[in-house]
Each structure stands twice: as structure tokens, then as C-alpha cells.
N, C-alpha and C positions, 0 to 999 in steps of 0.2 A: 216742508223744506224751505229753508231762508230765501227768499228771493235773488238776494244778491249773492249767493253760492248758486244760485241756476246760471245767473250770469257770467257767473267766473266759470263754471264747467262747459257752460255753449260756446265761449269764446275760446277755453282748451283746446274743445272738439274739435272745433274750426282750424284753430291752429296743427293740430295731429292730420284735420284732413289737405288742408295746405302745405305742410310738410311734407308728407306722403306724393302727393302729384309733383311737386315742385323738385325731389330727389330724382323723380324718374324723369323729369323734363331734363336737369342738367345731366342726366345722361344718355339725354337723348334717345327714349325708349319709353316702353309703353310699360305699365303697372303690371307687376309678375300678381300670379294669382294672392299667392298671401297679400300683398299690398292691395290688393284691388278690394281684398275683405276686409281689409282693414280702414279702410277709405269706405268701405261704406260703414261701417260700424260707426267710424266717426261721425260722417255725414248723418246716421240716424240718432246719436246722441245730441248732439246740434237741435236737428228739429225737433227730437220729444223734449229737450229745456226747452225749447223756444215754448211749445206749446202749452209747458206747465207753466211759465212765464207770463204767459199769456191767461190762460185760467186763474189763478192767484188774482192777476191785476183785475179781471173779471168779479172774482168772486171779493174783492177787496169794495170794489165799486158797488156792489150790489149791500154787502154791510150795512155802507157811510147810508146807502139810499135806504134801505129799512130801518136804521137807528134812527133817520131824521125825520120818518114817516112816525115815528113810533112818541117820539118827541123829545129824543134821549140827546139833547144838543146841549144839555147843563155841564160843567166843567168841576171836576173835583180837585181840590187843592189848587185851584187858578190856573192850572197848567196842563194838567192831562182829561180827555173825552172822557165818558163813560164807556165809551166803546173798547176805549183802549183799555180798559180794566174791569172787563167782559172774566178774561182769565180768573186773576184774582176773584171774582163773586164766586164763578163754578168751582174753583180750589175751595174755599170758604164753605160754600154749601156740602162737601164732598166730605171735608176735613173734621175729625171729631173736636178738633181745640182748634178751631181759625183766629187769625190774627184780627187786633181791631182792624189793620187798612181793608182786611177781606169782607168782614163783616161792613166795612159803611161802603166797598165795590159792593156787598150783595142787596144794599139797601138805595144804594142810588142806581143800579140797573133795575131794581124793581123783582127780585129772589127773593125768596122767604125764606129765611133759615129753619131746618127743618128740626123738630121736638128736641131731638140729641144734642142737637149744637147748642141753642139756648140753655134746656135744662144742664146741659153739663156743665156750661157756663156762671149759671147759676150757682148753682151746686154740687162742687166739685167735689166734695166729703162721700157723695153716694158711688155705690156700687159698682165698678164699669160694665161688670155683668147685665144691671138691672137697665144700663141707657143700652146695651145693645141689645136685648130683650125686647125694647122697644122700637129697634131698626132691625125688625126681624123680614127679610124680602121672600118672597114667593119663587125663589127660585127651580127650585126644582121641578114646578107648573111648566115652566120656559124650556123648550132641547136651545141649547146655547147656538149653534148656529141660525135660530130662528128670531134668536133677541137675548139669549141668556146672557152673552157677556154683555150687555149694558147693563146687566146689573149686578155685577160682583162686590164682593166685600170690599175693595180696593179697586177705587176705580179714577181715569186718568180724569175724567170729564171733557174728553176727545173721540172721536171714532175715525179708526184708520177705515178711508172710501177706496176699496180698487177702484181704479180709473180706467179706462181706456179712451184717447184720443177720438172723438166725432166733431161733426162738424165741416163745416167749409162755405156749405151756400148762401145761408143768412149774412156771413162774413161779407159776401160778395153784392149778394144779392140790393133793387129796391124795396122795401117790405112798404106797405100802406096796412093801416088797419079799417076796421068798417065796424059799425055798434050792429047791421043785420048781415044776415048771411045771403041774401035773395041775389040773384046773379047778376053779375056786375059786368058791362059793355067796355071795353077799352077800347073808342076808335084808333084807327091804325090809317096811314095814309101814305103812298110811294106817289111821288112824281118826279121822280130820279130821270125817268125816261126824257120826260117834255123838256123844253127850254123856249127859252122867248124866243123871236125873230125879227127881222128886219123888213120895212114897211116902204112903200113907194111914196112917195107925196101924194094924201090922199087917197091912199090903199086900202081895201076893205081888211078888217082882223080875221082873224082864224079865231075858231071856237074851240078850244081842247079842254075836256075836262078831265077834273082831279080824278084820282082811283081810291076810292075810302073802304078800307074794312072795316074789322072790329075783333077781337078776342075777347072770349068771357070767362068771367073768373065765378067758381063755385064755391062751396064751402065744405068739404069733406071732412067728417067727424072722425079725430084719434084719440085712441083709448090708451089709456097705460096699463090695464087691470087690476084690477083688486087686489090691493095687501091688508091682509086678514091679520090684526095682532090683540093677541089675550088682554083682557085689560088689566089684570094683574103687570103686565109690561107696560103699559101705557103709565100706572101708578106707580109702579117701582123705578121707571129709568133716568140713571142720573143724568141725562138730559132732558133736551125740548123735544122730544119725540116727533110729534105731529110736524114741527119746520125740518127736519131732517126728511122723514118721510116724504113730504111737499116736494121737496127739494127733490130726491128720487127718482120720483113721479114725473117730474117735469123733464128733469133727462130722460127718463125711459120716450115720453112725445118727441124730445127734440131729437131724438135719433132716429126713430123710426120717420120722423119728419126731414131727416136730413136724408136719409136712404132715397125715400120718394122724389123729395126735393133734386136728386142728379139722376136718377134711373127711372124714376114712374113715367108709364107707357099713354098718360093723359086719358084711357079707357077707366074709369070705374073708379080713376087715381088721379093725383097733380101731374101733370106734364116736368118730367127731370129736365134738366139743364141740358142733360147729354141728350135728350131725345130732342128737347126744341133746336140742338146745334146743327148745323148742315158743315158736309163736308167740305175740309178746307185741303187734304192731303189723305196719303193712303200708302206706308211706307211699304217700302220692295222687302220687308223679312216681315218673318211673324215675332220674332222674336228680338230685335235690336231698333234704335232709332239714328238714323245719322245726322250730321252738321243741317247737310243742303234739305232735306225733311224737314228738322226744324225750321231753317229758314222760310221755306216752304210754304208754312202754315202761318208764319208770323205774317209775310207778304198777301195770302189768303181773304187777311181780311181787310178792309176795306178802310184807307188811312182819315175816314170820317172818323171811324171807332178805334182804333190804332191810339187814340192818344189819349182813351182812357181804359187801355186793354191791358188784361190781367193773363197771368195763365194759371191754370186747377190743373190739378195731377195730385196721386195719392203718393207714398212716401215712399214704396218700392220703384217708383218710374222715379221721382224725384232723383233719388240717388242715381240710376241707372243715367239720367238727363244732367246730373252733376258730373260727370266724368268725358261728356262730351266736348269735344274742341274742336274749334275753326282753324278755318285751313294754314292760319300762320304759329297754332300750338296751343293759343288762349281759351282759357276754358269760359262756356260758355253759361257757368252760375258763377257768380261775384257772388261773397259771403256778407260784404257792406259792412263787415266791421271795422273799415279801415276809416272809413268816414261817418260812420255813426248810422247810414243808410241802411232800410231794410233790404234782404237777400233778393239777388233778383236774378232773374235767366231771359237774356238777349238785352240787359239794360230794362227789364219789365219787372214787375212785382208778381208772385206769383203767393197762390194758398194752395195747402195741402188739405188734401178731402178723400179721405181713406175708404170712401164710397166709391170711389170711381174704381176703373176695373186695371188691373195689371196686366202688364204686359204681356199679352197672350193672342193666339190668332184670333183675327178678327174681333179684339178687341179696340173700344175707344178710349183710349189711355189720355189722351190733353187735348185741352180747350184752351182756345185763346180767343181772345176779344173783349168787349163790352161787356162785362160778366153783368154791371147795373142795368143789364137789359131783362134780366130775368127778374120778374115781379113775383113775390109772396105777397098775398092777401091774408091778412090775418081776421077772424072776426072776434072781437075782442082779446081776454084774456084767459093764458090757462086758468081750468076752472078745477081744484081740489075740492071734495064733496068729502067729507065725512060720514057714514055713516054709522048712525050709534045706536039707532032699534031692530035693523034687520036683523042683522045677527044677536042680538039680546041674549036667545035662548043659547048661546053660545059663551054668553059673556066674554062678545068677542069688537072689536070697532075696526070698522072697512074703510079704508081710505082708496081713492082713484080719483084719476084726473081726466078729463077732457079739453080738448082744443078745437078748433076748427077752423082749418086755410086752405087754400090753394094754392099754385105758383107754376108760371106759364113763363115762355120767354116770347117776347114783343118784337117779331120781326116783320116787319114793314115790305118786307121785298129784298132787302140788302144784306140781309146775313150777318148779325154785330156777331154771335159767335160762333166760330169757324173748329173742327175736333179733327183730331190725325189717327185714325183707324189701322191698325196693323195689317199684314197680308194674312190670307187666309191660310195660307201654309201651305193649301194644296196644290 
């Protein structure tokens, strides 16, 4: 989808959910159920553009960084990248009569034009039977859900990805990387307590010393597992197979890396964000969050961290936390389209991290503070391994990835983040 139509529908949203609260403010009255679904439907359209918005510019950035790793920074026609005419090559490659501009996109991206296109090029008097003849695919080796449709007769040279929104901690987080995995010391130090003092003429000093910890960071090995693909597919797909695959692969780690990342118990695992947090609040229902709650939490933490403090919550509290207002009516998410500013709740910026837990008893539903206090360790980079002899007797080629981090939150003594737990209900 067009980027600038994500834009135009979140700023819609926005407006449908401004609309919606702002009806029932002038008349002085609280959102009847229908409005209230309605306002969140909004408020959830809003945040999935925002998110796809954000991925797009993501996966835009990552392009420009492989075309220019790759060395593809020559310019065609003086005027447009090669990147930007990525499209045109795969139409060209796909097309049984491509256009000259497609055929010199397929030759300055570095595409071969495959036997049909050439010879039919060539030799347009012959057969069209005998050129498809020769772009005969293996398809019916393939069950189509397992790869067939990348290779149909008619094919877009696109693959629609379902999505689902992950993510939130590396957002937030400091990540360091390290070339070995061997455990790594973070001294830690509180002397919040001490303070200097005042001396007589000639007064002996006081001895007080520092209080020094440390946290260690490990390196915990994640797996994506195994995708097994015929190599009949690997030869037939009108795409790059292996970069899609890669690609995959890498999300499959970064989610199950983001899951750990807010919930892992530091036993056998990375310490979550939500386990390194200490309590900042403990609301009176299990089921709702109020003004003075919120505020609560926000004062909780400690105004050293306060002035680079975020708040996490996943999309279901988020909306639940957009309908909240202070005691003179104002609601307490700004949507920040009004000044170009990202959305924020209490004047703070907050991310959505759909790991965290919802709203339910004894649930920990939002963080707030220092969220840069929570350290990922990363040891080098994901690693994609290909395998192309194991399964031989298969005539089949394995792809998996591995990684390997930790991630701990760096609290000194003073709590940079502070979590608001529900009541137990009982």
C-alpha cells in the first residue's frame, strides 16, 4: 500500500476518533456503547497505519542499505536508481515480449533474461508452443501452499506477506553488540544515598564508600527452524527465493526475541523488560485504569528518568488508556497531529508492544520510565546457513537462522522503570 494513503487513513482515523469523543464532550456525557466501539476501532486503525508506516519506511531503508552494499548506486537515464527500476527488471524477466526499458532494468540490476525471452526476441517467426515448451515448471512436485504459487504460469513478481504487528523493545531499548558471546560484567553503582558534608576548621573527613555492583549479560542461542524447500522451487521461482526466505527467518528470531525481550523470567532466558521493572502502582479494579493511577505511575518514577521516560503498553490498553481524561475533561492521549508531533499520553511518547499483557487481573499492563535502561546484547549477526547436502537425498535445500543475545534492565538501585499491575480481582 502507498505510503502516503497510510497517511491519509491514520490521520482519517484520528479525526473519526476526535470526532467521536469531542460529540460526546459537548454534550456533556460520557461515549454510549456504540461510540465507545467506535472510538476504538478508530483509535486501532490509527495505530495499525502508523505501524505499517513505520515498516514500509523500515523496509525502504534497508533496500537503499543492500542496493548500496551490493554496489547498485549507477544511475540509468541520469535520472532514476537502479533500485527504483527493481520493478521493471522482474516485469521484463516474468514478461514473454519485455520492453527494451525492461530488458536494460534487467541488465543494469544484474537479471538474466531467462531462454524464452531472448529466444523469442530473437526469433519471433517460431512456434509459441515450442518457447513454452521450454518454460515448462515443475509444478505440480510443489502443494501450492507450500511454494506452488510462486510459480504459476502468470505471475505478478510480488509476494503478498501476512503481517502481524511485533516488536516494541529494540524500539526502545540500548542494544550494544560484541564479536564473542563469553559473559559480559556491566558495573552498576548507587550512591544516591551519601552526600558530602560540612567540615570544622581543620576537621578530620569521614570515609564512606561507593556501593558497586554488576549485571551480566549472556548469550542465549535462538533458532527460527528449518524450512525445508524442493529444489524444483528454489529453480522455478520467479523470484529471489533465498532473500525472501532470509528475510522470514529473521522475523521469525525477532519475535520470538521480542516475546523474551518483555516477559523472559532471566532463568534459562533474557530478563523481560516487564520482569526487570519494579512496581510503580497497583490499580483498585482488575479490569479498568483511572486518571489519578495513571498519574500515579508517571510520579513513581524518579524525575532523574522522567525526562527521558517513555511509556509500553500493547494496543488493547492503548485504546482503553486513549479514552481516559483528567479531571477538567482533557483527554489524556494527544494524537500530535495537530503539530506534526508524535502521539503521546501525559505529554510523553509512548510504543506499542503487543507482548505485553492486557488488561486482566494481576496483570502488568504499562511501563513507564527510562525504557534506554533496558540493555540487548547482541553477539554479532543474524546468522542464515543454508543447507544444500543434508537433505540431498531429498533433493531438498534447508534454510535457518540463528542469533544470539541477551537483554537485562540496568537498575542501579533507583528504579528508571517503574509498571502498573492490576488488582487481583479477588
Amino acid at each position: 500500500m502507498d505510503i502516503e494513503q497510510l497517511r491519509r487513513e491514520r490521520a482519517e482515523a484520528v479525526a473519526r476518533a476526535k470526532e467521536i469523543m469531542e460529540r460526546a464532550d459537548a454534550e456533556s456525557r460520557s461515549m454510549n456503547d456504540e461510540e465507545t466501539a467506535n472510538f476504538d476501532k478508530a483509535v486501532k486503525a490509527a495505530e495499525d497505519a502508523r505501524s505499517q508506516i513505520e515498516r514500509i519506511e523500515r523496509l525502504g531503508a534497508l533496500e537503499v542499505e543492500q542496493n548500496e552494499s551490493r554496489g547498485r548506486r549507477t544511475v540509468i537515464d541520469g535520472t532514476r536508481s537502479i533500485g527504483a527500476d527493481i520493478n521493471d527488471a522482474l516485469r521484463g524477466f516474468l514478461l514473454r515480449e519485455p520492453t527494451d526499458a525492461q530488458l536494460a532494468a534487467m541488465e543494469a540490476v544484474g537479471i538474466r533474461g531467462n531462454t524464452f525471452t531472448f529466444a523469442f526476441r530473437s526469433d519471433p517467426l517460431r512456434s509459441l508452443g515450442e518457447y513454452e515448451r521450454w518454460q515448462t515448471r515443475a509444478q505440480s512436485t510443489v502443494t501450492d501452499n507450500k511454494g506452488g504459487y510462486l510459480v504459476p504460469e502468470s505471475f505478478s513478481g510480488q509476494v503478498e506477506r501476512a503481517m502481524l504487528a511485533f516488536g516494541g523493545v529494540r524500539q526502545a531499548a540500548s542494544v550494544f553488540r560484541t564479536t564473542g558471546g563469553n559473559p559480559l560484567p556491566w558495573p552498576t553503582v548507587n550512591d544516591t544515598s551519601t552526600s558530602g558534608r560540612i567540615l570544622a576548621e581543620s576537621g578530620a573527613v569521614t570515609t564512606t564508600d561507593a556501593t558497586f555492583g554488576s549485571v551480566s549479560f549472556g548469550a542465549y542461542k535462538f533458532s527460527s527452524d528449518v524450512v525445508l524447500v524442493p529444489n524444483e522451487l528454489v529453480a522455478d521461482a520467479g523470484i529471489a527465493l533465498d532473500e525472501l526466505i532470509s528475510s522470514l527467518l529473521a522475523e521469525r528470531i525477532a519475535r520470538k526475541q521480542n516475546a523474551v525481550f518483555t516477559l523472559g523470567t532471566g532463568e534459562n532466558e533474557p530478563q523481560g523488560i516487564v520482569t526487570g521493572s519494579t512496581l510503580g502502582v497497583t490499580a483498585a479494579s482488575a479490569s479498568a485504569i483511572t486518571f489519578d493511577e495513571l498519574l500515579s505511575l508517571y510520579f513513581s518514577v524518579d524525575a532523574a528518568y522522567r525526562a527521558n521516560a517513555t511509556f509500553m503498553l500493547n494496543d488493547t490498553t492503548l485504546a482503553a488508556v486513549a479514552k481516559i481524561k483528567d479531571d477538567e475533561g482533557n483527554s489524556v492521549w494527544l494524537n500530535g497531529l495537530a503539530n506534526g508531533m508524535p502521539a503521546t499520553i501525559l505529554g510523553k511518547p509512548y510504543i506499542v508492544n503487543n507482548d505485553l499483557d492486557e488488561i486482566a487481573a494481576s496483570a502488568k499492563v504499562l511501563l513507564f520510565g527510562d525504557l534506554s535502561k533496558y540493555k540487548i546484547r547482541d553477539v554479532r549477526d543474524v546468522q542464515i546457513q543454508v543447507l544444500r547436502e543434508r537433505y540431498a537425498d531429498n533433493d531438498q535445500t534447508a534454510f535457518i537462522g540463528f542469533a544470539r543475545a541477551d537483554g537485562k534492565v540496568l537498575d542501579a538501585g533507583t528504579h528508571p522503570i517503574k509498571h502498573l499491575i492490576m488488582d487481583d480481582g479477588v
